[in-house]
C-alpha positions in Angstrom: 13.0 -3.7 -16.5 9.8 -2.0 -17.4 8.4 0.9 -16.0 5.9 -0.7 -14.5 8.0 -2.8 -12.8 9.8 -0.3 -11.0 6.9 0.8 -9.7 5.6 -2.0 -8.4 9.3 -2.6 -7.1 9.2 0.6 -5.7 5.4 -0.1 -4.1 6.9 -3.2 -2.6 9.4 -1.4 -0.8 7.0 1.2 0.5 5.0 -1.7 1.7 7.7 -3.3 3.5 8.5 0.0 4.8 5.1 0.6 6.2 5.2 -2.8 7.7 8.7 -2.2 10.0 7.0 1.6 10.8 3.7 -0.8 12.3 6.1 -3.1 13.8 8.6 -0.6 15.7 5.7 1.5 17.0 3.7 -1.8 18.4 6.8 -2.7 19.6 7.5 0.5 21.2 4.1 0.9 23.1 4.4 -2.8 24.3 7.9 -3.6 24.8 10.4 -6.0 24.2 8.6 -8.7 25.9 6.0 -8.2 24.0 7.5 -8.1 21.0 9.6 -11.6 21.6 6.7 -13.3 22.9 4.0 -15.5 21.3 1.5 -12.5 21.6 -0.9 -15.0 23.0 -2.3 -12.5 25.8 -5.0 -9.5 24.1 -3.3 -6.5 24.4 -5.1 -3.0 24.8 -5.4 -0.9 21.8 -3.0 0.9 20.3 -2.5 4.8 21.1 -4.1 7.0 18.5 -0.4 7.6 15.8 0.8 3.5 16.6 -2.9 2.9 16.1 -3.1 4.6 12.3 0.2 3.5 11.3 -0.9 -0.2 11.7 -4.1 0.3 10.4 -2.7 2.3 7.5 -0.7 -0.7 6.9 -3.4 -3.2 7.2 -5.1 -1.2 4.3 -2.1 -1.4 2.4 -2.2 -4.6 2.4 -5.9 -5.0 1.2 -4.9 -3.3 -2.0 -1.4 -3.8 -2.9 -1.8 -8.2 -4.0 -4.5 -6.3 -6.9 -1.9 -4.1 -7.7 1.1 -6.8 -7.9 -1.5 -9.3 -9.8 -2.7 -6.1 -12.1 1.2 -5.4 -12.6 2.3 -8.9 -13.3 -0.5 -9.7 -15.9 0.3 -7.3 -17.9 3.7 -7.6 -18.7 2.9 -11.2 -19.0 0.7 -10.0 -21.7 3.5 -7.7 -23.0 1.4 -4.3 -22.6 2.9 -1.2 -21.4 0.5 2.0 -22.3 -1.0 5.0 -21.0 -3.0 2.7 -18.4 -0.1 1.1 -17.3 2.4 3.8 -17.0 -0.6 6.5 -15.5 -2.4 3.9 -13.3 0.8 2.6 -11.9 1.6 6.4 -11.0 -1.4 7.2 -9.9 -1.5 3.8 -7.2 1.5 4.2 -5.4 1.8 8.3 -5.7 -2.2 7.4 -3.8 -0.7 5.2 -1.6 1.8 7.5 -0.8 -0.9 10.5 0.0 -2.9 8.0 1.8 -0.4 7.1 4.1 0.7 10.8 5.1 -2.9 12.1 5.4 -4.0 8.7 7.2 -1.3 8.9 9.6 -1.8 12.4 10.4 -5.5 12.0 11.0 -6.7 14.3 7.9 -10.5 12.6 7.4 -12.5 12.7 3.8 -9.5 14.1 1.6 -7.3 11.0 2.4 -10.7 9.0 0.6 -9.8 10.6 -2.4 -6.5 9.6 -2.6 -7.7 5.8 -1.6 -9.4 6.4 -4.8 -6.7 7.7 -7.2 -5.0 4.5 -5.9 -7.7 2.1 -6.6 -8.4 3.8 -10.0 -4.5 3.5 -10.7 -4.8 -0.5 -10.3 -8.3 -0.9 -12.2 -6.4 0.9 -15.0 -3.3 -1.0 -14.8 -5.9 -4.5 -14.9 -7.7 -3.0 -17.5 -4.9 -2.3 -19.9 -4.3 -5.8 -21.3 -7.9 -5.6 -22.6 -7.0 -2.3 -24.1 -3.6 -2.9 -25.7 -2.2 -0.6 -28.3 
């Protein structure tokens, strides 16, 4: 398995992760009933930590089908370089930071690492039109 692979192994996991996190703390704040139910009813907002977790996860999942697609098209194309093995890095070690800062309510500086992220997959897309 390539490198690049792994890593987007590994970024599936940390998604699936942050989806059980959003799940259990939803679950936790509206109870059981809640949670086997339809979920037809509006339910109040999430408390502030519940709140960011979800949304953190939501965001994840804006970004992450790039990242799989970015990943995917270029081992199909059979290029593995220093855009692929850096960007791939630099998206889920972003991700990573993201979540942590997100979660934990640090404003501006977790931007940034939304960045790194997002300039991790445009370099991982870009790659097969660089190859070496």
């Amino acid at each position: 398995m390539s490198f690049e692979l792994m890593v987007l192994t590994a970024a599936s996991l940390w998604g699936f992760l942050q989806l059980v996190a959003a799940a259990q703390v939803a679950n936790a704040q509206y109870g059981l009933k809640w949670a086997a139910s339809s979920r037809d009813v509006e339910m109040p907002p999430l408390k502030p930590i519940p709140g960011r977790i979800n949304r953190n996860f939501r965001n994840y999942m804006e970004t992450f089908p790039f990242f799989a697609a970015a990943v995917l098209t270029a081992q199909a194309a059979g290029v593995h370089n220093e855009l692929t093995y850096w960007g791939s890095i630099a998206y889920i070690g972003g991700r990573i930071a993201y979540t942590a800062l997100y979660v934990s309510g640090i404003p501006l500086i977790r931007s940034l690492f939304w960045n790194i992220a997002a300039f991790g997959m445009l370099a991982v897309l870009a790659a097969p039109f660089f190859p070496r």
